[in-house]
C-alpha positions as CSV (number, residue, x, y, z in Angstrom):
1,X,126.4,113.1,116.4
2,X,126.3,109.4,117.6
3,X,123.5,109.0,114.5
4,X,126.0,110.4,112.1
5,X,128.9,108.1,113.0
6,X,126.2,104.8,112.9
7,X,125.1,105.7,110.1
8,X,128.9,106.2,108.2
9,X,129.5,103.0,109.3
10,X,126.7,101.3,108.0
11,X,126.3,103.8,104.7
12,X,125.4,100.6,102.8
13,X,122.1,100.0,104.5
14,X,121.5,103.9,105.1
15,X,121.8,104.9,101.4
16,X,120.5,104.2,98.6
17,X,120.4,105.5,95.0
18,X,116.7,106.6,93.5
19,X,115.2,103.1,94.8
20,X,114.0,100.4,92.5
21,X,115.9,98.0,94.4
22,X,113.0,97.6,96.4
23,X,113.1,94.7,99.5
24,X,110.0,94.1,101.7
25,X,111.5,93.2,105.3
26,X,108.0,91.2,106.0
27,X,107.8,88.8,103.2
28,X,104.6,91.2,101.2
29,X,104.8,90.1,97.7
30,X,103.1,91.3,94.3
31,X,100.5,89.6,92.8
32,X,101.0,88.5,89.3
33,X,97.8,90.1,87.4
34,X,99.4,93.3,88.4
35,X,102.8,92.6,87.4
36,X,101.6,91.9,84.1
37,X,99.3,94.8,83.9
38,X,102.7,97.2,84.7
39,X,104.5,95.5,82.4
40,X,102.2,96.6,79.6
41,X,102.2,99.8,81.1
42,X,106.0,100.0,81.2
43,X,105.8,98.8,77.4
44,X,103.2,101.5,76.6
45,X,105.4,104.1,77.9
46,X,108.7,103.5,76.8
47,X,106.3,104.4,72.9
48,X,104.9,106.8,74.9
49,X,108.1,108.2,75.4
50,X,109.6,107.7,72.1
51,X,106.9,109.9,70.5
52,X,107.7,113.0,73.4
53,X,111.6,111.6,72.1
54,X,109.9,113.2,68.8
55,X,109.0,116.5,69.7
56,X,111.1,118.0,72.6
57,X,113.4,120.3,70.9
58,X,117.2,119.4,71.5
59,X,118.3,122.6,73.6
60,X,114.7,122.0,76.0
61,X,113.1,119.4,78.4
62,X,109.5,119.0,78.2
63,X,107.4,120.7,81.1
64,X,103.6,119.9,79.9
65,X,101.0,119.7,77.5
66,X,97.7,120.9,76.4
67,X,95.8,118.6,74.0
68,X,93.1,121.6,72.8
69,X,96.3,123.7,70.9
70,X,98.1,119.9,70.2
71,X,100.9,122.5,72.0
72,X,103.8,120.5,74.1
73,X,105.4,123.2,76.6
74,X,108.9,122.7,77.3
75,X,111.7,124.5,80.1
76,X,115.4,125.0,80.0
77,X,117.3,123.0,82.3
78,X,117.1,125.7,85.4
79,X,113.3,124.6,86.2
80,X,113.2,122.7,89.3
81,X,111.3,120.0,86.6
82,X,114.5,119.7,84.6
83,X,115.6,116.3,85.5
84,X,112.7,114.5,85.8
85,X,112.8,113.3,81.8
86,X,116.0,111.8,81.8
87,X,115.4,110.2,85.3
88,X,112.3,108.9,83.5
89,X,113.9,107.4,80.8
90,X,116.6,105.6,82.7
91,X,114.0,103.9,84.6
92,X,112.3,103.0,80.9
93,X,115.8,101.8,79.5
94,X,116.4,99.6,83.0
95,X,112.9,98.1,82.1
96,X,113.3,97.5,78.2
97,X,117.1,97.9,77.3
98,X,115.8,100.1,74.8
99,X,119.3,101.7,73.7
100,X,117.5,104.4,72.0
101,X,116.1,105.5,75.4
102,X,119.1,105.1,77.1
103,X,121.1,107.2,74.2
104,X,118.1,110.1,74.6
105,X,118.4,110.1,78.7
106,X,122.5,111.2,78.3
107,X,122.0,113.5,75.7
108,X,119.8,115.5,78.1
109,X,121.9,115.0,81.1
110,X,124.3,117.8,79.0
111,X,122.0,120.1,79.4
112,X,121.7,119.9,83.2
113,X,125.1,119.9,83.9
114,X,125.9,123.1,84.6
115,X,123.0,123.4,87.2
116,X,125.7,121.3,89.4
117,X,126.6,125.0,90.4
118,X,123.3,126.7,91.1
119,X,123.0,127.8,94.4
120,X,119.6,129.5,93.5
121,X,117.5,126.6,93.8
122,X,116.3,124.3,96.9
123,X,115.3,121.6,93.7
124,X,118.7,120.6,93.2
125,X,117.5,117.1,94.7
126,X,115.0,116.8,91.9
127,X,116.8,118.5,88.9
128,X,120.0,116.3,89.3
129,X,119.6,113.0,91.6
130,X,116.8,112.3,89.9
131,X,118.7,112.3,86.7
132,X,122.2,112.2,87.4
133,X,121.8,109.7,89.9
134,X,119.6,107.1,88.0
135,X,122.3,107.6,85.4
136,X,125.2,106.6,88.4
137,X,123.2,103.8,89.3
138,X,122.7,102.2,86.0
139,X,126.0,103.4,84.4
140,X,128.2,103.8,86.9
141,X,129.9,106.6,84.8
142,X,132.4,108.5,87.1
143,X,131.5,111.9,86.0
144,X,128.3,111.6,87.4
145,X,129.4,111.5,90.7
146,X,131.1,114.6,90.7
147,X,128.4,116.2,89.5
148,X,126.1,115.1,92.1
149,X,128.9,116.0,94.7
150,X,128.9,119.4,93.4
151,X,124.8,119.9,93.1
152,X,125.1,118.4,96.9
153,X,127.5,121.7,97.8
154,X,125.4,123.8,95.8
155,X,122.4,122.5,97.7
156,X,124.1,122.8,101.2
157,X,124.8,126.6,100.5
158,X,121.1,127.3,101.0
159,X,120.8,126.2,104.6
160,X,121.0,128.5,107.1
161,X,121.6,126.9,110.9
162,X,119.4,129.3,112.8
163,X,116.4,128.4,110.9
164,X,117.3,124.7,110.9
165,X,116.3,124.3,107.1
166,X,117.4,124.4,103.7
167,X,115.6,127.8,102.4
168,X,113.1,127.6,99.3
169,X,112.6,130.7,97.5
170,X,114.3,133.9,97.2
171,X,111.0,135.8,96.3
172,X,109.6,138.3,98.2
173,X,107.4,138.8,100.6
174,X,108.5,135.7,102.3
175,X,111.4,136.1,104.9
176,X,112.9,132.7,104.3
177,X,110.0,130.5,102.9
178,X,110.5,126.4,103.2
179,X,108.1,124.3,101.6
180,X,107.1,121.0,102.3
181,X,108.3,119.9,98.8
182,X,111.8,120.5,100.2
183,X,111.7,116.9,102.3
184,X,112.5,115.5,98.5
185,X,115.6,116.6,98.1
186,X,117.4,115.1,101.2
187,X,117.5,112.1,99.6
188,X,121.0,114.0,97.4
189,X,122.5,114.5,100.6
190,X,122.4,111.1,102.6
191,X,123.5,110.3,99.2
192,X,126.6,112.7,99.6
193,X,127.6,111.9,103.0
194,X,128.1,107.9,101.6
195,X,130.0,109.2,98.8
196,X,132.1,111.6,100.1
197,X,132.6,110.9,104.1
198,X,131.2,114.6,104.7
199,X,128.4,114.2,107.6
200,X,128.2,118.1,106.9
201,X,125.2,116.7,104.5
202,X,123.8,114.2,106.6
203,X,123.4,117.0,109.5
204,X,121.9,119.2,107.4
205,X,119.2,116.5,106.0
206,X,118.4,115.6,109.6
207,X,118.5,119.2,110.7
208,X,116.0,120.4,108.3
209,X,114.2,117.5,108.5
210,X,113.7,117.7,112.2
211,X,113.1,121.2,111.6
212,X,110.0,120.4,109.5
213,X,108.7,118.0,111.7
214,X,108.0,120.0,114.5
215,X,106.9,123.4,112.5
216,X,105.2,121.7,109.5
217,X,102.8,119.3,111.0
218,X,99.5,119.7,112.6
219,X,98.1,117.5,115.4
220,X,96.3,115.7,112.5
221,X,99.5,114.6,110.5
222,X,98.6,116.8,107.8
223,X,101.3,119.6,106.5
224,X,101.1,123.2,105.7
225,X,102.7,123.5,102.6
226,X,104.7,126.7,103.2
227,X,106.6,128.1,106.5
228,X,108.3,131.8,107.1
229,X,110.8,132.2,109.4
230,X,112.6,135.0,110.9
231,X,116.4,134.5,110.0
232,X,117.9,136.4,113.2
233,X,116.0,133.9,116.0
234,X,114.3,131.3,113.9
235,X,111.0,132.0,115.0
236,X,108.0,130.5,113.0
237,X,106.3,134.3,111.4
238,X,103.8,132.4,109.2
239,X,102.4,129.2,108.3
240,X,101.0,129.4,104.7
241,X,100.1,128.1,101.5
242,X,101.1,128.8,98.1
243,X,99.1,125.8,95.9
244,X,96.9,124.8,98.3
245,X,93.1,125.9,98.3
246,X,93.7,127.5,101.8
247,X,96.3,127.9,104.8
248,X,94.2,125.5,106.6
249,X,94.0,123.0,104.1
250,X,96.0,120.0,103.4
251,X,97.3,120.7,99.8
252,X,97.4,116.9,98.3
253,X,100.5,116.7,96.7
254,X,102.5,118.1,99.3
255,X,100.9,115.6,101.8
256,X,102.6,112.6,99.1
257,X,105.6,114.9,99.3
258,X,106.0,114.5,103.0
259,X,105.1,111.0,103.2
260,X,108.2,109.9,100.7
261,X,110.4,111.9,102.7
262,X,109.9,111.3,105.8
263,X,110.2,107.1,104.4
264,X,113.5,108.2,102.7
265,X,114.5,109.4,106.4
266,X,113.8,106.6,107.7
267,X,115.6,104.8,105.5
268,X,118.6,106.5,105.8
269,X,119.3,107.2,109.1
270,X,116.6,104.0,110.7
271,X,115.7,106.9,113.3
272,X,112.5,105.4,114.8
273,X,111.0,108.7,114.4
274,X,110.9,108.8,111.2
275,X,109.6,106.2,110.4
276,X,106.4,106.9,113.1
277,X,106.4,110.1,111.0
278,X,105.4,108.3,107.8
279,X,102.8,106.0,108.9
280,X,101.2,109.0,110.9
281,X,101.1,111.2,107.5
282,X,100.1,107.6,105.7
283,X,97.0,107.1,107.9
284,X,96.0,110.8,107.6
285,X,96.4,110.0,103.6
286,X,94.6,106.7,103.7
287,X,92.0,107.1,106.4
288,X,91.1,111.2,105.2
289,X,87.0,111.1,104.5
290,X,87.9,112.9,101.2
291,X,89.7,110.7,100.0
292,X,88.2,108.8,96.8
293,X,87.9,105.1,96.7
294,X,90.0,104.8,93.7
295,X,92.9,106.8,96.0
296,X,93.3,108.9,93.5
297,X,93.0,112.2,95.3
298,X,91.6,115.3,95.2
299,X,94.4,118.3,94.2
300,X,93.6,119.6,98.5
301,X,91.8,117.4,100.7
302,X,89.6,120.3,101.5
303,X,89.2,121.7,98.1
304,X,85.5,123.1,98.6
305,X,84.0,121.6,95.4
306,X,84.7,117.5,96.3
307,X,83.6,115.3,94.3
308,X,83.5,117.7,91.9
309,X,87.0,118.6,92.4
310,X,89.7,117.9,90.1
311,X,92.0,114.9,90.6
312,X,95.8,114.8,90.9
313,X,97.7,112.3,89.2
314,X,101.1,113.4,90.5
315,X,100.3,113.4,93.7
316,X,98.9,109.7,93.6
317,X,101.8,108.7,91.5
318,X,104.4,109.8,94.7
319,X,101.7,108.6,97.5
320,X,102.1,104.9,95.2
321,X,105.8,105.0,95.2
322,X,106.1,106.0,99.1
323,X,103.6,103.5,99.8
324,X,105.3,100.8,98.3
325,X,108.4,101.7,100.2
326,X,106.8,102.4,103.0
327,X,105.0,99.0,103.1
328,X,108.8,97.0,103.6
329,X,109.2,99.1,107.0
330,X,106.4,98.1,108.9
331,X,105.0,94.8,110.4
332,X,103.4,92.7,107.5
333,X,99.8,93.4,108.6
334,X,99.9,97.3,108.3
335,X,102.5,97.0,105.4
336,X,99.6,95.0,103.7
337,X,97.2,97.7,104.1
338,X,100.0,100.0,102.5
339,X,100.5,98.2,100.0
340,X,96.7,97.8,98.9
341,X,96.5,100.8,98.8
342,X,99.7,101.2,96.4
343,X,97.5,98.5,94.2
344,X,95.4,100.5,93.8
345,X,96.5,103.5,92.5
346,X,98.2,101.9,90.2
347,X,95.7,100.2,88.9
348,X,93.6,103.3,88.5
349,X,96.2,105.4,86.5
350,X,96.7,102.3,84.4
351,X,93.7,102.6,83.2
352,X,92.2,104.7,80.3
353,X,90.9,107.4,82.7
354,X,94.4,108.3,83.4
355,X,97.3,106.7,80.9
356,X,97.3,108.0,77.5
357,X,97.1,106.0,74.5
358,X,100.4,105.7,72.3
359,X,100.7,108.8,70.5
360,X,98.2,110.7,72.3
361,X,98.9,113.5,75.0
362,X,101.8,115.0,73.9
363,X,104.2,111.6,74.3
364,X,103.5,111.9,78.5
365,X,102.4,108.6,79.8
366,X,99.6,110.3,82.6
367,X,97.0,112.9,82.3
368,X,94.7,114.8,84.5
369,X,97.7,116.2,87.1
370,X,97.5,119.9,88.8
371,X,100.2,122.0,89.4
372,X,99.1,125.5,90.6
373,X,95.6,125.7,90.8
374,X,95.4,128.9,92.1
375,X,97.4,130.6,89.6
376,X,96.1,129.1,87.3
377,X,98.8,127.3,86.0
378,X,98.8,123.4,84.9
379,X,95.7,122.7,85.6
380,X,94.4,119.0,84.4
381,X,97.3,118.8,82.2
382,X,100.2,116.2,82.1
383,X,103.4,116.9,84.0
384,X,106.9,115.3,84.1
385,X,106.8,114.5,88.2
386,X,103.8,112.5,87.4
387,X,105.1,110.3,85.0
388,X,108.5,109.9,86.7
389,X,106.8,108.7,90.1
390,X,104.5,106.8,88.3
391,X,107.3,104.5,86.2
392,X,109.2,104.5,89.5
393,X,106.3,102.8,91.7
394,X,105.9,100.7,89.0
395,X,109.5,99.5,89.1
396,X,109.4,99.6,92.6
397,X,106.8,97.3,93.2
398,X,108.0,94.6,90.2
399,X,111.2,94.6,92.3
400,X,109.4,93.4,96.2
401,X,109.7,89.8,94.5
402,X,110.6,88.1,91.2
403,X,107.8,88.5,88.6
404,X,105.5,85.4,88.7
């Protein structure tokens, strides 16, 4: 409880809105050749975007693409995926000032508003601060934050205090299944408990995520991606995967997954803990033996076919943007080694091996992401969480230091 009150009383430094305001604490800088290679990145998606602008219906939000049938798939706004277009072009608007982005990232916001009230999702975090709270942070537009105050209650209604954690799907045969994917949307409660004076959220965000911490991880730093529990004692019943190659394995982009949360903790509540957390699930990134040199990795770090196996763009996109976060946290030295490593990815997706060319690819910005390999689904296709981690690293890292 002591946490909670520190951290009401200094919500300013706790909180923050989806993070482009970026501030390394050890004086790490970017270098200029890459600044300039994101900008033309950030120019070649904003057209990149504009072309999707084209072809996403006006009652849907676009999910994926496949190039073979020139055939852009697209959700309604209840798909945890939902938000992650408009968040993307808010950041693309703060970039160029295009108003035509900025005009295209509202008009969709109508269509998630009503998912302010779903209490069927975990997602909420994704679908709505992602979106709605870019659009706060840039607009300032009052409305917004009553919608993100409501998604936060809707969120809330899923936790469940003898388990410790915010439950994940409804679906049988799991008991009361939580992902590791589930770290992400904390961020929407810290942000509640500034706006609204409610520590009910922050408990619940440090709750589950202390929860995950000590039934997710393995003595390696590496995650399971799903675990069962029993709702009358809270006992762990399974430890599982659902879009990993194996139980055993460490499923790629949920590792990125818990590295940016565990950072967001960190930053939110400046709980030493967390903060060892993330540079523990960093080094087991960083230092794994199947990881490629490029640090683009493999969609499970124990897929069975490396090198052959397919990469995951999404998964490198969120490992960049945690990095570069991450990197501010830390003493210079190992923020340095962070940050190279940030460098690097996005150097490799701006390349042609992984950004599209204008016009290409359905209007998404990256190619070659998984989703679900073992269903099947999204395989070495585009995908919106991609190129909305991707446009936020890049932000992210133009913002440790004025452009030189």
């Amino acid at each position: 409880m002591y946490r909670i009150l520190l951290c009401l009383l200094a919500l300013g430094a706790c909180v923050a809105s989806p993070a482009v305001a970026q501030k390394n604490n050890n004086g790490l800088v970017p270098k200029p050749a890459l600044v300039r290679l994101i900008d033309q990145s950030l120019r070649q998606s904003v057209n990149q975007y504009k072309v999707m602008m084209g072809r996403v219906p006006a009652d849907r939000l676009p999910k994926t693409y496949t190039a073979a049938t020139d055939k852009l798939e697209t959700s309604d706004a209840g798909w945890w995926c939902s938000g992650f277009y408009s968040g993307t072009l808010f950041y693309l608007y703060e970039f160029s000032h295009d108003t035509a982005l900025l005009r295209e990232a509202k008009d969709r916001l109508k269509l998630l508003e009503k998912e302010q009230f779903n209490k069927g999702t975990h997602d909420l975090g994704f679908m709505m601060y992602c979106s709605y709270g870019n659009g706060l942070r840039l607009l300032g537009q009052p409305e917004y934050k009553g919608i993100l105050l409501n998604s936060a209650k809707s969120l809330s209604t899923r936790f469940n205090p003898t388990v410790g954690c915010i439950k994940s799907w409804d679906s049988k045969p799991w008991r009361y299944p939580v992902i590791i994917d589930n770290m992400m949307n904390l961020e929407l409660l810290f942000w509640a408990t500034k706006e609204s004076g409610d520590s009910s959220f922050y408990k619940i965000a440090v709750t589950h995520a202390n929860t995950t911490l000590k039934n997710h991880y393995r003595p390696d730093h590496s995650s399971f991606h799903v675990i069962d529990y029993d709702t009358a004692t809270g006992a762990v019943l399974a430890k599982k995967t659902a879009q990993g190659y194996a139980d055993s394995s460490a499923w790629a982009r949920g590792q990125s997954w818990g590295l940016y949360g565990y950072t967001v903790m960190y930053r939110s509540t400046h709980d030493r803990k967390y903060l060892d957390q993330a540079v523990d699930i960093a080094q087991f990134i960083l230092n794994n033996p199947n990881m490629p040199a490029d640090k683009i990795p493999y969609w499970d770090y124990n897929a069975p076919d490396i090198p052959r196996a397919l990469r995951d763009a999404s998964a490198a996109s969120i490992l960049a943007s945690a990095l570069i976060e991450l990197s501010g946290y830390v003493p210079a030295e190992k923020g340095r080694g962070y940050l190279d490593g940030a460098q690097k990815i996005l150097v490799e997706l701006s390349s042609n091996t992984y950004k599209a060319s204008v016009g290409s690819n359905g209007g998404f910005i990256l190619k070659h992401s998984v989703g679900h390999l073992p269903a099947k689904s999204e395989v070495d296709v585009p995908l919106t969480y991609a190129d909305y981690y991707f446009v936020e690293a890049m932000m992210r890292y133009k913002a440790l230091s004025p452009a030189r």
